[in-house]
ZALUMMAR-470395 format. One record per residue (C-alpha): residue number from 0; x, y, z; residue in one letter. Coordinates in pm, 1 decimal, decimal comma, always signed. Last residue first. Layout:
[NUM; [X; Y; Z]; "a"]
...
% end
This chain:
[284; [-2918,1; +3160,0; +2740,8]; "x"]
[283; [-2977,2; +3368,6; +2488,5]; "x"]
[282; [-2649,5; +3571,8; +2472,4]; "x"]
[281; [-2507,0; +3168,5; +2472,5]; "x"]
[280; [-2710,7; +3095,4; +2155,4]; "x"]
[279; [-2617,8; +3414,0; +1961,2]; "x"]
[278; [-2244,8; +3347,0; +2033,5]; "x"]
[277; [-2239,5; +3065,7; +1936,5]; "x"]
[276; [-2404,7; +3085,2; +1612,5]; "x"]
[275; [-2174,6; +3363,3; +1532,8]; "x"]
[274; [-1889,7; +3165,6; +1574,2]; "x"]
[273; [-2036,1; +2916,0; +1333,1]; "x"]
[272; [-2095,7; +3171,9; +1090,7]; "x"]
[271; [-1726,7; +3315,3; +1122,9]; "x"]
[270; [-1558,9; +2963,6; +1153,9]; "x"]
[269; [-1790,3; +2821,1; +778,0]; "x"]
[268; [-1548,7; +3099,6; +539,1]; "x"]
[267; [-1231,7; +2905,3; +659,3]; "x"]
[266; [-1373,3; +2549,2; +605,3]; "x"]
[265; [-1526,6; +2583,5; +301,3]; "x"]
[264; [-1222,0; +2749,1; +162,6]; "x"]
[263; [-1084,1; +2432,6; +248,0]; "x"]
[262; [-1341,4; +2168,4; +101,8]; "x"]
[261; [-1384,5; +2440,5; -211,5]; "x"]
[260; [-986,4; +2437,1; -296,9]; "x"]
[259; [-1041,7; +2033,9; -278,9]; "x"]
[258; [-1339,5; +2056,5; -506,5]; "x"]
[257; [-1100,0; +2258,9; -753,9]; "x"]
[256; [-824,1; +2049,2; -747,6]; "x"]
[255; [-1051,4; +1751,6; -835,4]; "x"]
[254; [-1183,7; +1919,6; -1097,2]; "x"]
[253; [-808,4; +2067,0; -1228,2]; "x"]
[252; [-749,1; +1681,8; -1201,5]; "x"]
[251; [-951,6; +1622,2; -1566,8]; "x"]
[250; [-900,7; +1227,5; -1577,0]; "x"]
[249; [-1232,0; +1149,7; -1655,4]; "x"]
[248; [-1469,2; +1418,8; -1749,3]; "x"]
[247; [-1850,7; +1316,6; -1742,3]; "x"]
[246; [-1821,9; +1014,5; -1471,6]; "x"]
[245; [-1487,9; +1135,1; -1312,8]; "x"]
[244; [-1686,4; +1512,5; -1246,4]; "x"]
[243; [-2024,7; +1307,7; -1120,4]; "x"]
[242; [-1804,0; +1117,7; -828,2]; "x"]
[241; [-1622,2; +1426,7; -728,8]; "x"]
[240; [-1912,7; +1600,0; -642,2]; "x"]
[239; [-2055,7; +1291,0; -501,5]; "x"]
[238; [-1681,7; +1240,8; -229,0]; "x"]
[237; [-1702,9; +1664,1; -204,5]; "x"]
[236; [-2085,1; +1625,4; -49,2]; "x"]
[235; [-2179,3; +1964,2; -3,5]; "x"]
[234; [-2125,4; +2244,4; +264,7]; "x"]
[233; [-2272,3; +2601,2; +150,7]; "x"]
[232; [-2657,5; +2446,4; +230,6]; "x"]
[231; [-2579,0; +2221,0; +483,6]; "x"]
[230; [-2421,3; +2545,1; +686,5]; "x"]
[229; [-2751,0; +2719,6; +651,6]; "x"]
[228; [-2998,3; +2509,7; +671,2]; "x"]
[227; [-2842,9; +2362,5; +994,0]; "x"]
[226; [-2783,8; +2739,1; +1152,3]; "x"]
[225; [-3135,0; +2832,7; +1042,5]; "x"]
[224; [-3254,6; +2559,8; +1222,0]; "x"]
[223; [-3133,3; +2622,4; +1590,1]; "x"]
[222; [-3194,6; +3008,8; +1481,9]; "x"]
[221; [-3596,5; +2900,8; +1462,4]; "x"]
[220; [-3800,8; +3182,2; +1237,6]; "x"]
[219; [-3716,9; +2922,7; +942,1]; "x"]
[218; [-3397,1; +2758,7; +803,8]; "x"]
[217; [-3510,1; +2971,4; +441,8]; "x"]
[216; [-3291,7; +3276,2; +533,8]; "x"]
[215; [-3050,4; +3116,2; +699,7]; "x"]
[214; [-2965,8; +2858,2; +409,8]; "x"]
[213; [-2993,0; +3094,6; +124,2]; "x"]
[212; [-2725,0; +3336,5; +305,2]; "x"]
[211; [-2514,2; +3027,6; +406,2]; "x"]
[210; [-2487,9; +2923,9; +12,2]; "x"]
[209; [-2449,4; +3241,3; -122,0]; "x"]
[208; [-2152,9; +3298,4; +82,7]; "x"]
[207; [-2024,4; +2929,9; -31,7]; "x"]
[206; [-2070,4; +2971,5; -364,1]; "x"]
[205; [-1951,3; +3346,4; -374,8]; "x"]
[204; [-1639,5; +3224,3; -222,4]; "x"]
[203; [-1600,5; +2956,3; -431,2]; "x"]
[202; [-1611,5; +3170,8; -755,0]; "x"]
[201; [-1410,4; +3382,1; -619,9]; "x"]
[200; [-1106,7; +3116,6; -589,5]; "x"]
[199; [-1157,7; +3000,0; -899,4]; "x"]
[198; [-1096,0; +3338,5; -1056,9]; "x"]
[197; [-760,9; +3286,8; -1211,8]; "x"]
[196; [-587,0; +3396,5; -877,3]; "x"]
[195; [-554,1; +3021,4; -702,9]; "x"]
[194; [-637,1; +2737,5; -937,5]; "x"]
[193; [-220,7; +2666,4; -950,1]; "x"]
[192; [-253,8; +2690,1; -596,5]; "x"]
[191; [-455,0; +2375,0; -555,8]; "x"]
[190; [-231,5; +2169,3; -778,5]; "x"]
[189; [+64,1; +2322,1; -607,8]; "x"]
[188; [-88,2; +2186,3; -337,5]; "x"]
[187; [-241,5; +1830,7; -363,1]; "x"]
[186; [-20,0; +1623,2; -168,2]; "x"]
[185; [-62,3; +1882,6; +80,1]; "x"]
[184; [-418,0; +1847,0; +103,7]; "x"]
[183; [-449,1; +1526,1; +132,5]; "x"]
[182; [-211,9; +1498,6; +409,8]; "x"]
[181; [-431,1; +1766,5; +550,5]; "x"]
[180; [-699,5; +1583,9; +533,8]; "x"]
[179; [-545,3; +1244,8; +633,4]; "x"]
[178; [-441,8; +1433,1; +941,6]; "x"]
[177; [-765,9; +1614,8; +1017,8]; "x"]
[176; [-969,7; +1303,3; +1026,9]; "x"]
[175; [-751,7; +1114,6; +1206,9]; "x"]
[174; [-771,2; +1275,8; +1529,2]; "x"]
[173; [-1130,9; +1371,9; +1539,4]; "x"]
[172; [-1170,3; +1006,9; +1432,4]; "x"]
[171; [-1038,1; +847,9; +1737,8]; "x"]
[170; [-1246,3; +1082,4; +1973,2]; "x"]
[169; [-1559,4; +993,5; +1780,0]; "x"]
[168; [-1478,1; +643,3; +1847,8]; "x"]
[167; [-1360,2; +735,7; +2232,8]; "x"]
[166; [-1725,1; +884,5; +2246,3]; "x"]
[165; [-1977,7; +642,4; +2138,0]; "x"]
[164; [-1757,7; +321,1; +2277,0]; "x"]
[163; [-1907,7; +318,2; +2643,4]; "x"]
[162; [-2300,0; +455,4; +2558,6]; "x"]
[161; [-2251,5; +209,9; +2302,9]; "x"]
[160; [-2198,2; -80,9; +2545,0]; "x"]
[159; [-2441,8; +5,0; +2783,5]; "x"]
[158; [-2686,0; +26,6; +2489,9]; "x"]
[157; [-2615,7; -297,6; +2399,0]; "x"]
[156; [-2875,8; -424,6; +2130,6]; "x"]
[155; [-3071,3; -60,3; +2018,1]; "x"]
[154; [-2733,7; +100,8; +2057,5]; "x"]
[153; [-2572,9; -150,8; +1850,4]; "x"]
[152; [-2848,1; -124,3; +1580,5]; "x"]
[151; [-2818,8; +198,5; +1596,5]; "x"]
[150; [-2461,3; +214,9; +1501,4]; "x"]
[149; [-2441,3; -54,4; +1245,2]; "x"]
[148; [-2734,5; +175,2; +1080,9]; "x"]
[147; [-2522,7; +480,9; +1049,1]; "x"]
[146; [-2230,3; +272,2; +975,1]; "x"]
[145; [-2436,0; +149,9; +616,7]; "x"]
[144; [-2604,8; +471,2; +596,7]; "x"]
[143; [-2302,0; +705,8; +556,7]; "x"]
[142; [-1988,5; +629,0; +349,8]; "x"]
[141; [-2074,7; +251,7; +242,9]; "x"]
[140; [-2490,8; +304,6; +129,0]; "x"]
[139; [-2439,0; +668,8; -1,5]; "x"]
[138; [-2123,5; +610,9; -209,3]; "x"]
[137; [-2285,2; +288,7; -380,2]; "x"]
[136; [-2630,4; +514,7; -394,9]; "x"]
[135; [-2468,2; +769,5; -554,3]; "x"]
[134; [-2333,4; +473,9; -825,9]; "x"]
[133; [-2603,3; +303,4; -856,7]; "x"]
[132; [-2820,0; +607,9; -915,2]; "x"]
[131; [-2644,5; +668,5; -1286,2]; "x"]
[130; [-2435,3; +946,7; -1312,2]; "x"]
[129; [-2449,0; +1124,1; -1722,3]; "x"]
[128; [-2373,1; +1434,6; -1860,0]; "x"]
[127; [-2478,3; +1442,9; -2284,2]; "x"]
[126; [-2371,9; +1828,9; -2371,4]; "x"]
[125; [-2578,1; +2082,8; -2480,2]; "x"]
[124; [-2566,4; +2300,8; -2146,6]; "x"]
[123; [-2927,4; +2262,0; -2044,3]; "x"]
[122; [-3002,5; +1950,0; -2157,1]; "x"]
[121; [-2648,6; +1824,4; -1927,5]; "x"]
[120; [-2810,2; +1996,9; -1684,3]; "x"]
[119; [-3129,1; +1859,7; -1669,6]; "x"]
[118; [-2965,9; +1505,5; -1677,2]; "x"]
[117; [-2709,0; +1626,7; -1350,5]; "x"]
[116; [-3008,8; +1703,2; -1175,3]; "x"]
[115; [-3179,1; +1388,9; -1234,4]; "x"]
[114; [-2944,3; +1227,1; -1161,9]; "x"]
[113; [-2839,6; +1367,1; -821,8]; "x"]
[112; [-3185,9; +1393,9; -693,8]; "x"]
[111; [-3281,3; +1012,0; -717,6]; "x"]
[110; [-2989,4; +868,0; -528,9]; "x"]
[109; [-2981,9; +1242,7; -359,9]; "x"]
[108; [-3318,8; +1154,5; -185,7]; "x"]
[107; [-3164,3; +909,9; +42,8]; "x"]
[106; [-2844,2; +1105,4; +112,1]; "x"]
[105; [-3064,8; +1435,8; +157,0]; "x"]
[104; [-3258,7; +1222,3; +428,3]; "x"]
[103; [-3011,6; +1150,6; +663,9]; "x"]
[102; [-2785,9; +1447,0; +635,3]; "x"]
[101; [-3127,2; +1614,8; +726,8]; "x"]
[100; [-3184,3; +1410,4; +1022,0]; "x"]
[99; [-2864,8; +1445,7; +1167,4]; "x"]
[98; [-2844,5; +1811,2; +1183,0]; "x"]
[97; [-3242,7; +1819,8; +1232,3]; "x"]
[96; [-3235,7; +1620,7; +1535,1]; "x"]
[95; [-2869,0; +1796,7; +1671,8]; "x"]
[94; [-3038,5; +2155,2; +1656,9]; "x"]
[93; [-2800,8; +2379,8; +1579,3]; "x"]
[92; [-2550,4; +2539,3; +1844,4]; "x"]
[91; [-2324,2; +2645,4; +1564,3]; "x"]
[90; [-2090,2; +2315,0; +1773,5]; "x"]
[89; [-2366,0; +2084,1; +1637,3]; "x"]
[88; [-2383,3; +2236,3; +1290,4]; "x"]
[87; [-2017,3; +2149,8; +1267,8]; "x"]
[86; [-2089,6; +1799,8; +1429,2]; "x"]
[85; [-2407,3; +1765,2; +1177,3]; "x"]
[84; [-2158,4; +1833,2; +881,9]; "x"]
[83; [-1941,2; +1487,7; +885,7]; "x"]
[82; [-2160,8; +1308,8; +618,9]; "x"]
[81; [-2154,8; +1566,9; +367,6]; "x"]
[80; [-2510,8; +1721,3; +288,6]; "x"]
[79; [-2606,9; +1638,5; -73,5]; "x"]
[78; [-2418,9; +1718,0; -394,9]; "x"]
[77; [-2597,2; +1901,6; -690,4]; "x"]
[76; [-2431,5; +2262,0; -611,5]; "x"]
[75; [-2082,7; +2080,6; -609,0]; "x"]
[74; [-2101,2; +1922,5; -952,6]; "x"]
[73; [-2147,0; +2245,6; -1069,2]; "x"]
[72; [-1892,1; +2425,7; -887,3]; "x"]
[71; [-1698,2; +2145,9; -1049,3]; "x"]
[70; [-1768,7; +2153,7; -1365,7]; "x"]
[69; [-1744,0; +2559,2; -1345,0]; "x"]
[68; [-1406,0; +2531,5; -1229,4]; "x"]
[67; [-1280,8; +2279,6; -1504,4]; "x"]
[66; [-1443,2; +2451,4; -1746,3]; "x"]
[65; [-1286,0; +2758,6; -1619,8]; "x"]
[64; [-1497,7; +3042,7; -1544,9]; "x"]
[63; [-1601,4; +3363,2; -1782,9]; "x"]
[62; [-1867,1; +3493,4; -1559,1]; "x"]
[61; [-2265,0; +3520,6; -1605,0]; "x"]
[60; [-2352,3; +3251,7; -1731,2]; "x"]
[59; [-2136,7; +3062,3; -1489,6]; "x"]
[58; [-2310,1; +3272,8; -1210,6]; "x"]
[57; [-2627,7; +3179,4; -1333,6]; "x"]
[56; [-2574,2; +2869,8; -1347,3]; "x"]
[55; [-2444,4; +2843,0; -998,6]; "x"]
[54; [-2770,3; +3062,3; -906,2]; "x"]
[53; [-3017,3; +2774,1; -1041,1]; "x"]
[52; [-2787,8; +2515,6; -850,9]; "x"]
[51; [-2819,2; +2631,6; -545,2]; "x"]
[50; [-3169,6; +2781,1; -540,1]; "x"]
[49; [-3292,3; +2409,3; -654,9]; "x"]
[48; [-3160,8; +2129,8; -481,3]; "x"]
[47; [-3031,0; +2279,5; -177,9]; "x"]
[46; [-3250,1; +2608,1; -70,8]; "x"]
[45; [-3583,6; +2425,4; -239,7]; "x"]
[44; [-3490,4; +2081,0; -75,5]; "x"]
[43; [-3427,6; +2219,7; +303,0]; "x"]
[42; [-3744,7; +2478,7; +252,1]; "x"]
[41; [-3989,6; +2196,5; +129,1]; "x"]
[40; [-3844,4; +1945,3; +431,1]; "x"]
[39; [-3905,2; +2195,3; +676,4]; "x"]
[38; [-4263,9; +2251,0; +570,0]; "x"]
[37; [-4290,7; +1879,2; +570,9]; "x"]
[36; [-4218,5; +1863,0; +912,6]; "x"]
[35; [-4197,9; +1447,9; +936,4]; "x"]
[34; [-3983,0; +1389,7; +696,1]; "x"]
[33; [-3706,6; +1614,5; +892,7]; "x"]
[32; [-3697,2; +1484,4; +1278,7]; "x"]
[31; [-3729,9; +1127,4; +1082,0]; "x"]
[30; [-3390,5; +1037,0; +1175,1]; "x"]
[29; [-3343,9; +1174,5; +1496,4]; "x"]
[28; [-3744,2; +1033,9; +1628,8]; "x"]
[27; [-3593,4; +692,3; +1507,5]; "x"]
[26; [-3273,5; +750,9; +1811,1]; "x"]
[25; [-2916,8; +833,4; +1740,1]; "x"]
[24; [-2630,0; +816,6; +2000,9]; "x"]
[23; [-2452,5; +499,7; +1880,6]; "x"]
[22; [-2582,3; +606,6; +1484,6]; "x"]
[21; [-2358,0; +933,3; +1521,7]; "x"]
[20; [-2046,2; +708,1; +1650,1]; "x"]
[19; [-2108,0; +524,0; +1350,8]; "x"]
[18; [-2112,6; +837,8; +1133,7]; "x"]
[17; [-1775,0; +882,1; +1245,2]; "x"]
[16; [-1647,4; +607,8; +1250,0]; "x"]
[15; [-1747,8; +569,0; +854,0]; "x"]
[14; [-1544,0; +940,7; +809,7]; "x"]
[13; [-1240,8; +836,1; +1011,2]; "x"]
[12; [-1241,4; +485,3; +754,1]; "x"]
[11; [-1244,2; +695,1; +464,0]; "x"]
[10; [-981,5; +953,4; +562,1]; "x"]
[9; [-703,7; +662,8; +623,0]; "x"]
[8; [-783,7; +453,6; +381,0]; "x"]
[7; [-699,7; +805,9; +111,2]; "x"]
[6; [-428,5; +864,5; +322,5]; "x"]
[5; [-287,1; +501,3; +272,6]; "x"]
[4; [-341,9; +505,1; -69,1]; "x"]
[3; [-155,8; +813,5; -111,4]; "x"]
[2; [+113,6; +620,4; +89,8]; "x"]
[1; [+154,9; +387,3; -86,3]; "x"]
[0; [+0,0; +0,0; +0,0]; "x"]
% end
């Protein structure tokens, strides 16, 4: 095994503890917190699935981008919720339920979502895009639902047990998550850099702004939600995103730079909001 091989292991299996430590606290009333406040559930796919994407058009209508930029900013706008978000939205002070829920049920509905969305706009733009539902649901059923479910189903068996493992596996992933990112990362650099200054890096910026803006606004009159809406909105799914950029334009790395240049920007522009958050919910208390 190499090493990028190893870093690549090494970020997958953080991201399945993860969401296995999520399923050894999570209850049925978590999971269908969203489905069953259909009002929510209007607002969470209009912001996501629709706003998103409509205004990344527009924007690449609009400005001269890269193809490889616009692919992926693209690609981006028609990912679901990433599978690590709800302890982001968690520390935002955001309601845990809907956090959870929501990554939950975007996954699900992406299966469908996802190519759909990338059919439209490949009628759109002319050109014959293509990501069949296996494949989401492939990346869907192994990265999230799969440990999810492994989770529950120990906390339904041996609760004693989970309530002994929850943390030290979320401990374990906190550390590992962060190295194989940054690992990532740096085998990635110049790559990254090389997107830097040619109007990539605005583009993300007004992806991501855009996306907690939409988010807060539609998250409802509750700040719990609107901090959920928001951040799921600007954060997407970088594993799908990649996924439909290989299927239409194998071998184009600038894509994959680009996603990664989103996952960190991400990052940065997501501390301010979150901040926020906190600070709004310990004024209230």
């Amino acid at each position: 095994m190499n090493l990028q091989t190893f870093i690549l292991v090494a970020l997958q299996v953080s991201i399945v503890v993860t969401i296995f430590g999520f399923g050894l606290k999570a209850t049925k009333e978590d999971l269908l917190y969203v489905v069953s406040r259909p009002g929510r559930l209007i607002r969470c796919l209009l912001a996501m699935f629709v706003i998103m994407p409509v205004l990344v058009v527009a924007l690449a209508k609009e400005f001269d981008f890269l193809p490889a930029v616009e692919i992926a900013i693209v690609s981006l706008a028609l990912s679901p919720v990433p599978p690590l978000l709800p302890k982001k939205e968690g520390k935002a002070a955001g309601r845990a339920s809907f956090a959870l829920s929501l990554m939950v049920t975007m996954a699900l509905l992406s299966v469908v979502i996802v190519p759909v969305g990338v059919h439209l706009l490949g009628l759109f733009y002319g050109k014959p895009f293509r990501m069949g539902p296996g494949a989401v649901a492939k990346l869907i059923l192994t990265m999230a639902m799969l440990p999810l479910v492994v989770g529950m189903i120990v906390r339904t068996l041996a609760p004693v047990v989970a309530e002994k493992i929850a943390s030290p596996a979320l401990l374990a992933a906190e550390i590992l998550l962060p190295l194989a990112g940054l690992a990532i990362v740096g085998a990635s650099a110049n790559a990254i850099l090389a997107l830097v200054g040619n109007g990539t890096l605005i583009a993300i910026i007004v992806f991501i702004l855009a996306g907690l803006m939409v988010g807060h606004l539609l998250g409802g009159p509750d700040p719990e939600d609107r901090a959920v809406l928001a951040l799921s909105t600007a954060s997407r799914h970088p594993g799908i995103a990649m996924a439909v950029a290989a299927a239409n334009y194998p071998g184009n790395q600038a894509i994959g730079s680009a996603i990664l240049l989103y996952f960190l920007v991400n990052i940065v522009l997501s501390i301010p909001y979150v901040r926020w958050q906190m600070r709004r919910a310990a004024a209230a208390r």
